[in-house]
C-alpha positions in Angstrom: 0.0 0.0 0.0 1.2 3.7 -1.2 2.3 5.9 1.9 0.0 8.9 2.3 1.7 12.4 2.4 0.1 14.7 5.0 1.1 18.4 4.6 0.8 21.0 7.3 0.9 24.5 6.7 1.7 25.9 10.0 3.3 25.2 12.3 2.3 26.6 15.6 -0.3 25.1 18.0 -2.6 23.9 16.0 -0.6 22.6 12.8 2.0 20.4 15.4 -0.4 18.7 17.4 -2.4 17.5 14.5 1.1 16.5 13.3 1.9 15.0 16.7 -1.0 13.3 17.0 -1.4 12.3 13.2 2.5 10.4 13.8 1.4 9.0 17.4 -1.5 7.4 15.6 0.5 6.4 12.0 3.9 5.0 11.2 6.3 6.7 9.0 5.7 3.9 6.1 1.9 4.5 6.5 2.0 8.1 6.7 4.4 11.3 5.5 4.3 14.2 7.3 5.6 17.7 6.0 5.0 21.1 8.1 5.9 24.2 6.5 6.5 27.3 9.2 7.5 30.6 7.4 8.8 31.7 11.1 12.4 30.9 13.1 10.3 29.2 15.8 7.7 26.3 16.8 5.1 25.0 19.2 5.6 28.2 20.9 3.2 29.9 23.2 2.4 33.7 21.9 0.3 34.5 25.0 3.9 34.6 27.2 5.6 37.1 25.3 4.4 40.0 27.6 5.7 38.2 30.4 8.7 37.7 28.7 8.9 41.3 28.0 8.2 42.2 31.3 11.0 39.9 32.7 8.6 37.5 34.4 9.6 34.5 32.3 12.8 34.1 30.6 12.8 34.0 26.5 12.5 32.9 24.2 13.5 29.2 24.9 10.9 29.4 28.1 8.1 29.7 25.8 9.1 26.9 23.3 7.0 24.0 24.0 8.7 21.8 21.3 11.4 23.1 19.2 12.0 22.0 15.0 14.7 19.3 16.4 12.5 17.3 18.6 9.5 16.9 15.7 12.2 16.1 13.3 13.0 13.4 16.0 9.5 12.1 15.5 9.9 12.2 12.0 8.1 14.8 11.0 9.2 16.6 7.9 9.6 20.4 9.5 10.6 23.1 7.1 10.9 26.3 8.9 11.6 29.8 7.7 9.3 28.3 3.8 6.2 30.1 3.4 3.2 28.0 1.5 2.1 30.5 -1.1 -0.1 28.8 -3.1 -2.7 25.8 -2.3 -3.4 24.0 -5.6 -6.5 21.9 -4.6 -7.3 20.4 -8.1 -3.4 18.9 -8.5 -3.2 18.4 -4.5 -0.1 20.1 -3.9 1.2 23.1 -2.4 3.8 25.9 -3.6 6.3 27.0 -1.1 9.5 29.2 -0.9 12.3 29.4 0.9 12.7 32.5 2.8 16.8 32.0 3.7 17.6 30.3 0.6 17.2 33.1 -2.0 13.7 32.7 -2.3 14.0 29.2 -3.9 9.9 27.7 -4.9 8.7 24.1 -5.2 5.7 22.2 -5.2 4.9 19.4 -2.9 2.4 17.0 -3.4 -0.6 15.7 -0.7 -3.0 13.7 0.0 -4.4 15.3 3.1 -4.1 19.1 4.1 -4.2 20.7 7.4 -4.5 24.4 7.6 -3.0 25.9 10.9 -2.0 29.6 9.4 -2.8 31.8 12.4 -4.2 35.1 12.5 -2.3 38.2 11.6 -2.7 42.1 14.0 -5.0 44.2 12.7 -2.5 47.1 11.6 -4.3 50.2 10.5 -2.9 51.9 7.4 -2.2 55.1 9.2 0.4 57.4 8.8 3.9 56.4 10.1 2.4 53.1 11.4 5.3 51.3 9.7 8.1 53.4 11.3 10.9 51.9 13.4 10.1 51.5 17.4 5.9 50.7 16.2 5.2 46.8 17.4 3.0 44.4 16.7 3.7 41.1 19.9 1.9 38.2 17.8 5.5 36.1 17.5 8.8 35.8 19.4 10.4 37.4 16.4 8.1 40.7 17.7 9.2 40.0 20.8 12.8 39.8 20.6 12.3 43.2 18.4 10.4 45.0 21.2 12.9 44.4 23.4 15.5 45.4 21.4 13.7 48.4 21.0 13.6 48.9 24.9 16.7 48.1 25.2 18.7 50.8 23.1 16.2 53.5 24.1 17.1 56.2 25.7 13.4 57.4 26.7 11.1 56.5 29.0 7.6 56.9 27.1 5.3 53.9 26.0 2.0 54.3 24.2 -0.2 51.0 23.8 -3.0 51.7 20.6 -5.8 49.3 21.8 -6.9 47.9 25.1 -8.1 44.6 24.5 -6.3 41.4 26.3 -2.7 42.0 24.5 -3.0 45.8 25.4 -3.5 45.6 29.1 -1.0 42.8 29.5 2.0 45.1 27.3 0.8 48.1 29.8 1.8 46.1 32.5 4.7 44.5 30.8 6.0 48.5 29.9 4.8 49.5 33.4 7.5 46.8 35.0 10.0 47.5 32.6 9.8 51.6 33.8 8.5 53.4 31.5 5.2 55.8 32.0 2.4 54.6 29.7 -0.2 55.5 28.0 -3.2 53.1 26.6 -5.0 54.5 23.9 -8.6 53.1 23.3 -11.0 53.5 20.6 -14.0 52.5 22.6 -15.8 54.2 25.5 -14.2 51.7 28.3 -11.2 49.2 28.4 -11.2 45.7 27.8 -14.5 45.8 25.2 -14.6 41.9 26.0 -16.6 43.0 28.8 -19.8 44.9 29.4 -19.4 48.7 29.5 -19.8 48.6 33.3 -17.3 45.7 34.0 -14.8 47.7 31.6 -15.3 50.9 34.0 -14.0 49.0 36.5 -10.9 47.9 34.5 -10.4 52.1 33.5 -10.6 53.0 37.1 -8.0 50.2 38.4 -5.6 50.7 35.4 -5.4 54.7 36.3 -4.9 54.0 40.3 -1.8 51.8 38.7 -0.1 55.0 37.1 -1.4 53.8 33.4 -2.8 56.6 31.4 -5.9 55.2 30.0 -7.4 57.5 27.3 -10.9 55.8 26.2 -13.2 57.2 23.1 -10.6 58.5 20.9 -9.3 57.4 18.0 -5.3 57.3 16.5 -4.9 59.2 13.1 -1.2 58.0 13.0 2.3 58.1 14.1 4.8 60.9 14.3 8.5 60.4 13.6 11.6 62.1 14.4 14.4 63.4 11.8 15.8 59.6 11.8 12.4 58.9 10.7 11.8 56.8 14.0 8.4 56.8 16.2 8.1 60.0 18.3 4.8 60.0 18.7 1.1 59.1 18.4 -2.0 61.2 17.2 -5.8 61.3 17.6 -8.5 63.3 16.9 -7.9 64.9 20.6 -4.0 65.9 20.7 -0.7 64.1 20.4 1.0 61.4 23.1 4.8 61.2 22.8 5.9 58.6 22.4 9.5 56.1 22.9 8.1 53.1 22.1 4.2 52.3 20.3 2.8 48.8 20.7 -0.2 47.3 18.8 -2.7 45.5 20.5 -5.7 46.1 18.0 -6.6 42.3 18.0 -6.2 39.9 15.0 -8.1 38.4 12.0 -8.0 35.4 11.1 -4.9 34.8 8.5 -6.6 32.9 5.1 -5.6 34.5 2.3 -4.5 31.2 0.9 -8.0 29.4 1.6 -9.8 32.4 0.1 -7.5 32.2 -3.5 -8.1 28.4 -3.0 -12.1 29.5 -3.2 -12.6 27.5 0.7 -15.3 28.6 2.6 -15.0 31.7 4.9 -17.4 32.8 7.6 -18.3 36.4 8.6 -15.2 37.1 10.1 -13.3 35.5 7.7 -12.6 32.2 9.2 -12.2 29.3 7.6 -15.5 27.0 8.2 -15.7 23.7 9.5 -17.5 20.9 11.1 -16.9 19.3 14.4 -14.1 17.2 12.5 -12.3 20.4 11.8 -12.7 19.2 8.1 -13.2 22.1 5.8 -16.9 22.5 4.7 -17.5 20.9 1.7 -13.8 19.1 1.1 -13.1 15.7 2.3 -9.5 16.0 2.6 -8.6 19.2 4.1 -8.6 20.2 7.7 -8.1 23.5 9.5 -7.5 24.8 13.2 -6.6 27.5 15.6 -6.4 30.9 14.2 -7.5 30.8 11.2 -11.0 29.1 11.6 -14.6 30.1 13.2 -15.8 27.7 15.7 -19.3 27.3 17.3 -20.7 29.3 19.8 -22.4 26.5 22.2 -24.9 29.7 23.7 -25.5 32.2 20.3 -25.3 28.7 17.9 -23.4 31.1 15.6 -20.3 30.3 14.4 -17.5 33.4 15.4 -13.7 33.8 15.8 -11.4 33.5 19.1 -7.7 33.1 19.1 -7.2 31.3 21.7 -4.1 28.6 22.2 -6.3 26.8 24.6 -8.8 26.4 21.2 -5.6 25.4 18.7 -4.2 23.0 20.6 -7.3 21.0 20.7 -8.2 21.8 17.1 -4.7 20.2 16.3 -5.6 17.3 18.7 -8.7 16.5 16.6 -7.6 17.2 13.6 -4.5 14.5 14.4 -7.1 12.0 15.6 -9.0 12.2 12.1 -6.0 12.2 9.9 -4.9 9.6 11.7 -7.7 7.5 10.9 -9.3 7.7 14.6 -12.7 9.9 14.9 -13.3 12.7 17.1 -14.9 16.5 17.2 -14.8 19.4 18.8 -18.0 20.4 19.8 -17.8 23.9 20.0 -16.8 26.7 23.0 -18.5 29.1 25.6 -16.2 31.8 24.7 -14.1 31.9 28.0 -10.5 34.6 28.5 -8.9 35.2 31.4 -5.8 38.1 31.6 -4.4 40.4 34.2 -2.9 43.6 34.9 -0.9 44.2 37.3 -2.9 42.9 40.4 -6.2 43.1 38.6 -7.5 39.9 37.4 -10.0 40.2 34.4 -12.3 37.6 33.1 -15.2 36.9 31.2 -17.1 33.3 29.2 -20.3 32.9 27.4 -22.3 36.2 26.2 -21.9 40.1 26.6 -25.1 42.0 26.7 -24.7 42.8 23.1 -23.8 39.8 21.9 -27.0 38.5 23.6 -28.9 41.0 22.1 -26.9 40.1 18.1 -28.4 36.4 19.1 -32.3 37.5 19.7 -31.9 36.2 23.5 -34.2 37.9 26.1 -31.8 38.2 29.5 -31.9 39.7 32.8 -28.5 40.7 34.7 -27.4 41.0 38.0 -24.1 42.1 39.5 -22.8 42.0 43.2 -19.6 43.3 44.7 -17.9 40.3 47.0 -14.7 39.4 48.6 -12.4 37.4 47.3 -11.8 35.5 50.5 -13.6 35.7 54.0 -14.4 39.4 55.3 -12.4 39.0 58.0 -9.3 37.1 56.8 -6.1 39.1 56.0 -6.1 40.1 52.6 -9.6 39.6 51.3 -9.5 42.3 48.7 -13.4 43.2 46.7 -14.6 41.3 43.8 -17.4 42.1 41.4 -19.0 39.6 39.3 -21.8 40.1 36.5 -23.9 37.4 35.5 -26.5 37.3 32.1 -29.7 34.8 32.5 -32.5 34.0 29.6 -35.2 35.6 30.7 -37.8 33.1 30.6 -35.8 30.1 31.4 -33.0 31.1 33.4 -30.6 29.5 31.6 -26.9 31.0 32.5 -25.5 33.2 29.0 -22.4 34.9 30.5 -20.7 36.0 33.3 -17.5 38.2 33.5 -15.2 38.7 36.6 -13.0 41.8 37.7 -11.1 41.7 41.2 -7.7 40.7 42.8 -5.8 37.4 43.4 -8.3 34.3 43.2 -10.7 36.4 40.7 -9.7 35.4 37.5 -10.0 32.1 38.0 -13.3 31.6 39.4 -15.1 32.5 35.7 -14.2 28.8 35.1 -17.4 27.6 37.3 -19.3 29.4 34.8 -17.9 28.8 31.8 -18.6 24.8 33.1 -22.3 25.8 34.0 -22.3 27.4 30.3 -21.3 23.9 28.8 -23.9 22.0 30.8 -26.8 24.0 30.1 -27.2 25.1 33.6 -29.8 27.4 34.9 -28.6 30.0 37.7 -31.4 28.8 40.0 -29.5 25.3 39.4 -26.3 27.0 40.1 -26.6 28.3 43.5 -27.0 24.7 44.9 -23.2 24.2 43.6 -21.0 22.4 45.9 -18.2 24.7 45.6 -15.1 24.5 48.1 -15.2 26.9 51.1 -12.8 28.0 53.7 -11.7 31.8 54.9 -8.9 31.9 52.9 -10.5 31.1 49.4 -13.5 32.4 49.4 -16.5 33.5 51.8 -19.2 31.2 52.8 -21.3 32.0 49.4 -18.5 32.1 46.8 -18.7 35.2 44.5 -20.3 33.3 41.5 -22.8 31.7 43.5 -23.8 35.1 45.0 -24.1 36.3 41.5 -26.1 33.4 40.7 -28.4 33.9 43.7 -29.4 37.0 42.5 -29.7 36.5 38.8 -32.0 33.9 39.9 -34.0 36.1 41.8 -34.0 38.8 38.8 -35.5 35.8 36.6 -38.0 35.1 38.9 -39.2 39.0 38.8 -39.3 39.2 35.2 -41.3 36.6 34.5 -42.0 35.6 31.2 
């Protein structure tokens, strides 16, 4: 019998654990594997790199979870620094080039094709975006450069455009490396992964922290000095200088190669699949982590979150399949978790407007806690914000802002979210209680309790 060629294109997360797990599951004779990565590293974890840069973790090695040596152990075919720029679905090859070999191209044939491209920033095309010292933190090659950048500068001023997860977290990162910053936000509150009212709190905690968080105002570009390096930032409201500029304006979902192949793309511009990862409509192509949509187990629409937590189980089915196992991945609840400084931030299942996008009829309720027993050193105030459907009671979201053993705590709803629990239901939870975790009624059950209650007075 003919060996089958698996290609991966990608090779992050989600492309090496479907390789992984493909080879775990196939011998070499039975099955060839060849990854492409147009990047210098692998199986890395982007979600360290401001804790790299903030000098909590050492880097880049501390953040490799498998380097190109140990796959090629397993004998998987890794090609690093070749970039797949064509998919030629009809023939069943792809056409790479070498990016450190004078740009040398070849085609390599498959028989099954797993697409693990990622997700590229979202980079405005503003003036001087492009300058020297402006940074994007989506691979260790943008971290290595941002610290160069810190390192040979002789200022001491950092503005962060956008305050989503990878904004806060560089504010701290910049905060701890000592320089005064400045966070920039389009939006009328921090953090627009949470409610308006939950993202107030984030404003007013990032400001007590010495952050400069300027919310409703949008950058028109980036100033630059006579070397022609970044100096400063504009808006529509006045000018921040400027040392350093970081990005953290999110990403979209990187598929320029599935939409010239004519694949199927959702709203956001993910790649579609069902619960085998397979690609809509193809029977031997695959795709995972930051490049596909994925169900939405509360909205039943299909949406976009880059999340490793998501690839690396994307990867894991996808290996199983390829590897002529089954399985699926039935969907998620939408659950983050990030920090800054002290201030633990989380949120799973449905904002208020995204309940509203869905058609859902919802009460809320939110209640200001303690972390820990009252009257146990160090119980520091936690608030907590639960969504219900109205007529059922049927938990849709929660999101979490407080201090140590906060963050955390948005996994018992994000496991009520996946069972189908209602908040009445919830507040019988047998959740684990003594004074220096939590008070008698835990937080979330507290919020429960009075979602509940808010169900009850609605009616139906």
């Amino acid at each position: 019998m003919a060996t089958e060629r698996l290609v991966v294109v990608g090779g992050d997360a989600a492309g090496m654990a479907a390789a992984s797990q493909a080879r775990r599951l196939r011998k070499p004779d039975e099955l060839a594997i060849t990854a492409f990565e147009r990047g210098h590293f692998t199986s890395y974890s982007a979600c360290g790199i401001p804790y790299w840069v903030g000098g909590d973790v050492d880097g880049p090695d501390a953040l490799i979870a498998r380097t190109a040596e140990e796959h090629r152990a397993r004998d998987i075919d890794l090609r690093m620094r070749t970039e797949v720029t064509e998919l030629d679905l009809d023939r069943g090859r792809v056409r790479t080039r070498e990016l450190d070999n004078g740009g040398r191209e070849s085609w390599t044939g498959f028989d099954k094709l797993v697409l693990a491209t990622g997700a590229r920033p979202r980079r405005p095309g503003l003036p001087g975006i492009d300058a020297p010292g402006v940074h994007g933190v989506q691979t260790l090659d943008d971290g290595q450069a941002l610290l160069d950048t810190l390192d040979a500068s002789s200022g001491r001023r950092a503005v962060v455009v956008g305050a989503g997860y990878i904004g806060v977290e560089m504010a701290e990162a910049l905060i701890r490396s000592g320089y005064e910053v400045t966070v920039l936000e389009q939006s009328a509150q921090p953090m627009s992964t949470l409610d308006p009212d939950m993202g107030a709190l984030v404003h007013e905690a990032m400001c007590g922290m010495g952050i400069e968080t300027v919310c409703g105002t949008t950058v028109t570009g980036v100033l630059t000095d006579a070397e022609g390096r970044a100096r400063a930032v504009t808006t529509e409201d006045g000018e921040y200088p400027a040392d350093v500029v970081v990005l953290g304006l999110g990403v979209r979902p990187e598929t320029t190669l599935a939409a010239a192949a004519g694949l199927p793309l959702g709203e956001s511009g993910g790649l579609l699949t069902d619960l085998a990862m397979r690609v809509r409509g193809q029977d031997h192509i695959w795709a995972g982590g930051d490049c596909v949509e994925v169900l939405d187990l509360i909205s039943g629409r299909t949406r976009h979150i880059a999340l490793g937590t998501h690839a690396n189980k994307h990867g894991q089915v996808i290996g199983a399949n390829v590897g002529g196992g089954y399985a699926t991945f039935p969907g998620v609840v939408g659950t983050a978790v990030s920090k800054v400084c002290d201030l633990e931030i989380a949120r799973t299942g449905l904002l208020e407007r995204e309940a509203q996008a869905a058609g859902l009829r919802f009460v809320t309720a939110t209640v200001e806690a303690t972390n820990r027993a009252g009257y146990y050193p160090g119980a520091r105030p936690m608030h907590v914000k639960m969504l219900a459907e109205r007529r059922t009671g049927r938990l849709l979201g929660a999101q979490i802002v407080g201090r140590e053993g906060a963050g955390k705590r948005v996994d018992i709803a994000a496991v009520a979210l996946t069972a189908g629990m209602t908040v009445e239901r919830m507040t019988a939870l047998d959740l684990g209680y003594a004074p220096p975790f939590s008070p008698v009624w835990d937080p979330v059950l507290v919020a429960a309790r009075k979602a509940a209650g808010a169900v009850r007075a609605a009616g139906a």
